[in-house]
N, C-alpha and C positions, 0 to 999 in steps of 0.2 A: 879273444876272450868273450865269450859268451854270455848275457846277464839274467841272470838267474830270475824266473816270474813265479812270484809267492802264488802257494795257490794256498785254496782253502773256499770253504761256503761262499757265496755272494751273497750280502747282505741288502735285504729293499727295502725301503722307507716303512717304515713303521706305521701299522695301522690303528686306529684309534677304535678300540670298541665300543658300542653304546653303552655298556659298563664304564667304562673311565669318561665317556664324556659326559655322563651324569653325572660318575667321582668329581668331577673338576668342577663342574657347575653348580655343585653343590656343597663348593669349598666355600663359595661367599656364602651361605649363611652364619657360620658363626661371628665373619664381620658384622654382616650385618646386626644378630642376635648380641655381639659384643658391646656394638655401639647401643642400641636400645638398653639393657645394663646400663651400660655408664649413664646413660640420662636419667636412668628413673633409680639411680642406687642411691640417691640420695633427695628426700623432698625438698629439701632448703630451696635451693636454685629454683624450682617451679611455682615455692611458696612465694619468693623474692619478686618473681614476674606476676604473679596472680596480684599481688599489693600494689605493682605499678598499674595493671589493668583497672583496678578497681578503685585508685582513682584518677585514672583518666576518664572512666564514668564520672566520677562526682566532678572533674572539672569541666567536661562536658557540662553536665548539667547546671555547675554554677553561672558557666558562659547563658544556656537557657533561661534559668531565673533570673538572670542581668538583663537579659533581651526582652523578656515579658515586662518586669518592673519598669525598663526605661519606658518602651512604647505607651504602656499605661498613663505614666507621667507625662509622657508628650502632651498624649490624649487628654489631658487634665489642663494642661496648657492651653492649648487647640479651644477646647470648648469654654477658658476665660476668654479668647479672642473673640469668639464667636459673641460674648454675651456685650464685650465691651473691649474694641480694637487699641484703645487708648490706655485702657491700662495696664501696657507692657512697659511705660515709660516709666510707673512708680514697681512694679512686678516684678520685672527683671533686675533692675540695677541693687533691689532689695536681696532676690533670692541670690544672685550672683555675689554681693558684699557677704551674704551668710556663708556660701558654701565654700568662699575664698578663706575667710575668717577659719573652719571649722578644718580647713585642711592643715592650717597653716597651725593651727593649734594641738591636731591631736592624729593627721594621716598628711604630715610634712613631706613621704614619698610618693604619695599617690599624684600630685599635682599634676600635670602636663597628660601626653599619650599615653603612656604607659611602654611603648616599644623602648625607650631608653634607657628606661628603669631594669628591662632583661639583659638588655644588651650589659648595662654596665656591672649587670652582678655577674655578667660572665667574662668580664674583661679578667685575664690572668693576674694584672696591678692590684686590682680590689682585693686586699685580706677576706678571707672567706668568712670572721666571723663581724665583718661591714657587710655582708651581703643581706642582710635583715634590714637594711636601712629603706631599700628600694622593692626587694620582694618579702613577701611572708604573710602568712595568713591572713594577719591582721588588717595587711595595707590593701588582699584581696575584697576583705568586707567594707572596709571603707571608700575603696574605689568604686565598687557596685552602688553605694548609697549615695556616693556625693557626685559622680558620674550621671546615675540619673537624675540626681537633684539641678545636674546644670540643664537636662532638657526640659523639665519641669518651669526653669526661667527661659526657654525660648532659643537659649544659645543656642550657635552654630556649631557641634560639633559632632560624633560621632561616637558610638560604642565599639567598635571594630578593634583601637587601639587598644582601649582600656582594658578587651577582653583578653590580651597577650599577656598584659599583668596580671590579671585574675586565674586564668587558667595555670600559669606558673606559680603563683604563689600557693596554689592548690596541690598541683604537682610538687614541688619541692619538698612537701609536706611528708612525702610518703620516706624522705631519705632515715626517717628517724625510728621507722621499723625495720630497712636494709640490714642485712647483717654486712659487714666492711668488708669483706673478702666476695662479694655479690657482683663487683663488676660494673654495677651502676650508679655511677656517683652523683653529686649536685649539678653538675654541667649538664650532661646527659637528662635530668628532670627538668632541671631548666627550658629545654631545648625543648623538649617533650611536651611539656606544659606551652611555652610561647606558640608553636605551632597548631596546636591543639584548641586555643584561642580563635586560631584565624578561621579554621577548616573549622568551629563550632558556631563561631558569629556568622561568617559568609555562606553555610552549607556547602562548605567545597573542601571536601578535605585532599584534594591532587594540592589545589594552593596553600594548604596547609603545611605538606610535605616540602613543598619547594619552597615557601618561605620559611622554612628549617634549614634549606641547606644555603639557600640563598643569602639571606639579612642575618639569621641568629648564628650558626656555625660554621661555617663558610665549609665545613665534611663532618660525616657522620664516623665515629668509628665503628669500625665493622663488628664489634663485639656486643655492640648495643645498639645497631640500626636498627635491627630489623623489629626492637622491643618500640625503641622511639616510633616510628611509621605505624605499629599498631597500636600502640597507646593514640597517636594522632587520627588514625583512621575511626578510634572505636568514640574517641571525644566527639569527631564529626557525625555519627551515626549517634549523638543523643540529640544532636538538632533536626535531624531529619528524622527521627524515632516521635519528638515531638511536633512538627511545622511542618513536615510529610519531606518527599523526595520531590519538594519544588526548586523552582530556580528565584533568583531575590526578585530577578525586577520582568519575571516571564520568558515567553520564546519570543526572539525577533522576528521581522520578517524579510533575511537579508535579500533585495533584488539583486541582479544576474549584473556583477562589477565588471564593467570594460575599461578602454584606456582612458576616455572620459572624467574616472572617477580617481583617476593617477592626482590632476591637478589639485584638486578639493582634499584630497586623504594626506597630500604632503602637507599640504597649507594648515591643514588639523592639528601633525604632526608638530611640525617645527611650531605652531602659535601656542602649543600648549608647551612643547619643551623651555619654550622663552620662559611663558610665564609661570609655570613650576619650579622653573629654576631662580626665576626673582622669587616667590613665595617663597622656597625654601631657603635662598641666603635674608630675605625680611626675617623670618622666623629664628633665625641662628641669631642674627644680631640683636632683636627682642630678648629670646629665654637667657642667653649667656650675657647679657648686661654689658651691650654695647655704648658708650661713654652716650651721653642725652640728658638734657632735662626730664625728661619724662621718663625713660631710667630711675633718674633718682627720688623723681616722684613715687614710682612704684616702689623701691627699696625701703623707702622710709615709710609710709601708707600703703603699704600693699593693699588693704580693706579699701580705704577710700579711692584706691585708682579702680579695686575692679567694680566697685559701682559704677564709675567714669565710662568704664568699659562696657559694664552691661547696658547702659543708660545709651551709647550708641549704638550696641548690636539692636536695641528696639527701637532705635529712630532709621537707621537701615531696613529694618523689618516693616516696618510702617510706611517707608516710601516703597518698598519692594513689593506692597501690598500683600504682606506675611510671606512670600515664597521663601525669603532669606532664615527663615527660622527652623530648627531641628538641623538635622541631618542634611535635607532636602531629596530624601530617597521618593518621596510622591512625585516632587515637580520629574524627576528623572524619568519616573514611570511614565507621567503624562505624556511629556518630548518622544518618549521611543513610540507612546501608543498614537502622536501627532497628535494630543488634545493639549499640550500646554498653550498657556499665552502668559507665558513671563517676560519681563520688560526687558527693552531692551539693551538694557547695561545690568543686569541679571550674574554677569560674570564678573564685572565688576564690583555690586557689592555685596553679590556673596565671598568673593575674596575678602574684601573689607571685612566683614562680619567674621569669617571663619580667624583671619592673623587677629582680629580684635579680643574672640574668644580665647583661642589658646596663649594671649599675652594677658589677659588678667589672670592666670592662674588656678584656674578651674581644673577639676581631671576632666578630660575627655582625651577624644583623638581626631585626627585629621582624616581618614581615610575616606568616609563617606560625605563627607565635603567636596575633598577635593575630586568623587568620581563625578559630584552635580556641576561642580567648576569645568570638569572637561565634557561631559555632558554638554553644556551651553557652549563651550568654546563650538561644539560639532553643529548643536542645533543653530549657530549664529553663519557658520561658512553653509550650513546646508544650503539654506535661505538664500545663501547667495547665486550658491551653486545652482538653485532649481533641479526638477528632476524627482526621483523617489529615491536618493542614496541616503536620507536624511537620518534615518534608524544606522546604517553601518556608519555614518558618520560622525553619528551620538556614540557610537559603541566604542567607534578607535579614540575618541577624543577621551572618555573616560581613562580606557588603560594608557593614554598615551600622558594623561595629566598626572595619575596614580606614580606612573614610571620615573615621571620628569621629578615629583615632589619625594618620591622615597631611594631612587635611584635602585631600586630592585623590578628591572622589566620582566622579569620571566614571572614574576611572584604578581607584577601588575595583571599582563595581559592574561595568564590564568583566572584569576580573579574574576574579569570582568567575562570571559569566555564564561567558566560555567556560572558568572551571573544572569545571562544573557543567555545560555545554551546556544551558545556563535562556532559552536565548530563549522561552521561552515564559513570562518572568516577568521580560523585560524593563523593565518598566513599575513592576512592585511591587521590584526590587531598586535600579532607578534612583533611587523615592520613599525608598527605606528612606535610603540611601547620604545623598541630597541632606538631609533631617532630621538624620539623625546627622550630621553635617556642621558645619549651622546649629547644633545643640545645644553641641557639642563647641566650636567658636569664643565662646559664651559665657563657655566656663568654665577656656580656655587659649588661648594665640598657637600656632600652628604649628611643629612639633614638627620638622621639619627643616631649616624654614628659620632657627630661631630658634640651631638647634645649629650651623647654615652660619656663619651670625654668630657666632658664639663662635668657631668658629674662626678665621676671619677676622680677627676682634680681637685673639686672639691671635699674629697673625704681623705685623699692621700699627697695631696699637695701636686702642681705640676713638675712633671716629669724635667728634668734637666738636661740643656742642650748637648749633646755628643759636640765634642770640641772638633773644630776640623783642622785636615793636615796641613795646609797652608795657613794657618794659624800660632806654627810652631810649638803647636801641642805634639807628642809621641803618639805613634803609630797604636803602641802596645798598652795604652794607658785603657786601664779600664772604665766601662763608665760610671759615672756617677750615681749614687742613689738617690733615689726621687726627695724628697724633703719632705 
């Protein structure tokens, strides 16, 4: 049987003319011209993102008018010292009784950092229409005035935090032109605004961004990232639009780290995560009214305890020979430049002074404190160490202190990187930051978040215990609602 072979044409692979491979390459344009359509068929959505742009300018800029008005007041401060060093004793304890008085009377949210007060309007527990209690415009204007009013008496604190409150409550402002179907809700300005704060106080808006995704939202969602990041990017470019494209505290000048500088850079490390991490559980057991007489002193006299209070931040200030007073961003600058000569327990009672401040009740924040506090932790082991490592030693001590007291290291050591413009010691202040970190969580819970929950509790009552199964409660029992 013989099998039959089909014949017919032989067919060969098909040739592509330069006619069809233009056809083909010229099929993507209608996607493309499709999608360009859809974006622009309708202005709403472009009008929506234009009104977030527009005011993450203006929270920009209120972050700016807060940085100009404090430093002013400092400066007004500064120059009663100069005229007559003694009377911070009757100056401080007075203005600090006033602007304790004036919170508690008429900006009852603005009081403390301000980092808490975002956090906790963003806690999902909070009713959204409790969220007015800690952000909103209001608490923005009065945090600007009574914030500087606490540099103006000398305190130890910082604008840094207070600006995360201001820039949000600036931001949330815009959700009331949104149309609801926009995509971008109160969380998302939230986020927008707290960050937007940090990258317009610090001129660093990378650490802006990262302490968005870091402290305030732990992710961004992708439908509104990319609006968040340039609302934050465009808040940071009204500080440097005003103050120039400088850096806060100059360029270092890091020398050539060998293994030599292994020993001193741990010892940084771990000294500042100890005491970060004691600051930050002092501080938890202060603001949350940890059982004490003086607790209850403060609860019943709130006024007369933060005289009490201011009345030692100036007698701290007076033996510290004023370095303990503001911020302490000059003494930082001096130490990195080697012209400090601050005392030598400088770390000591600028601690003192900063937990004194933020327990009478004042707005301010800790940030710029605690970078002078690790500041001297470095300038203190430099000394020891001898050598020229004493400027990188200042530098990891900062972010490693910053790290240890907020328990956010990527948001620390950014921070102090482009404060310092230390890329070249990106490596060694990442390590410092991420140790003091680790240390710091042994030896207290988180320091902002723990203060989010206090507030929190207090507006919605504490959450109740989930029953456990060795307790002969049911597997399937639901839980409880908060009280």
């Amino acid at each position: 049987m013989h099998r039959q072979v089909a014949t017919g044409p032989v067919r060969s692979p098909p040739v592509r003319s330069v006619t069809m491979v233009a056809m083909s390459s010229s099929s993507h344009e209608p996607d493309f011209l499709g999608n360009v359509r859809t974006e622009l068929s309708t202005l709403r959505p472009w009008l929506d993102r234009s009104i977030v742009l527009a005011y993450a300018v203006a929270a920009g800029l209120a972050v700016v008018g807060f940085t100009l008005l404090s430093e002013w007041l400092f400066g007004h401060f500064l120059a009663l010292q100069s005229i007559s060093p003694w009377a911070a004793l009757v100056w401080t304890p007075a203005v600090t009784a006033g602007v304790v008085w004036a919170t508690r009377r008429w900006f009852a949210g603005a009081a403390g950092s301000g980092i808490p007060q975002v956090m906790a309007a963003l806690d999902p527990a909070l009713p959204e229409r409790e969220a007015g209690r800690f952000v909103s415009l209001r608490l923005t204007l009065g945090k600007i005035g009574l914030s500087s009013a606490g540099l103006l008496a000398g305190l130890s604190l910082g604008r840094e935090g207070p600006s995360v409150q201001v820039a949000a409550g600036v931001m949330q402002h815009a959700q009331r032109w949104l149309r609801p179907g926009s995509g971008i809700d109160r969380r998302a300005l939230l986020v927008a605004g707290g960050a937007a704060g940090i990258a317009a106080a610090f001129n660093a808006p990378l650490a802006g961004v990262v302490f968005a995704i870091e402290e305030l939202s732990r992710k961004l969602e992708s439908r509104s990232s990319g609006l968040i990041i340039a609302a934050i990017v465009l808040a940071g470019l009204m500080g440097v639009s005003v103050f120039g494209n400088i850096t806060y505290f100059g360029r270092i000048a890091v020398p050539r780290l060998d293994w030599s500088a292994l020993l001193p850079g741990v010892g940084v490390a771990l000294a500042c995560g100890l005491l970060g991490g004691l600051f930050s559980r002092l501080l938890i057991a202060s603001l949350t009214g940890a059982p004490g007489r003086l607790t209850l002193w403060r609860t019943r006299w709130p006024v007369r305890f933060a005289a009490g209070a201011g009345l030692a931040v100036a007698v701290i200030g007076l033996v510290s020979d004023g370095e303990t007073f503001g911020a302490g961003s000059e003494t930082v600058k001096h130490m990195l430049a080697g012209q400090a000569e601050v005392p030598p327990l400088y770390v000591l009672l600028k601690f003192m002074a900063t937990w004194l401040t933020a327990w009478s009740g004042v707005p301010g924040g800790i940030f710029a404190p605690s970078l002078s506090i690790g500041a001297g932790v470095g300038h203190n082991i430099a000394q020891l160490a001898g050598g020229d490592i004493a400027p990188a030693l200042i530098a990891m001590g900062m972010a490693a202190f910053l790290a240890a007291v907020t328990q956010a290291p990527l948001t620390a050591f950014i921070i102090v990187m482009e404060m310092v413009d230390g890329h070249a010691m990106v490596l060694s202040l990442m390590s410092a930051a991420m140790l003091a970190s680790l240390v710091s969580r042994m030896v207290s819970r988180s320091l902002y978040a723990t203060l989010a929950e206090h507030m929190v509790s207090s507006v919605v009552g504490p959450a109740a215990p989930t029953p456990r199964a060795d307790e002969g409660a049911p597997l399937n029992e639901p839980p409880r609602p908060a009280a």
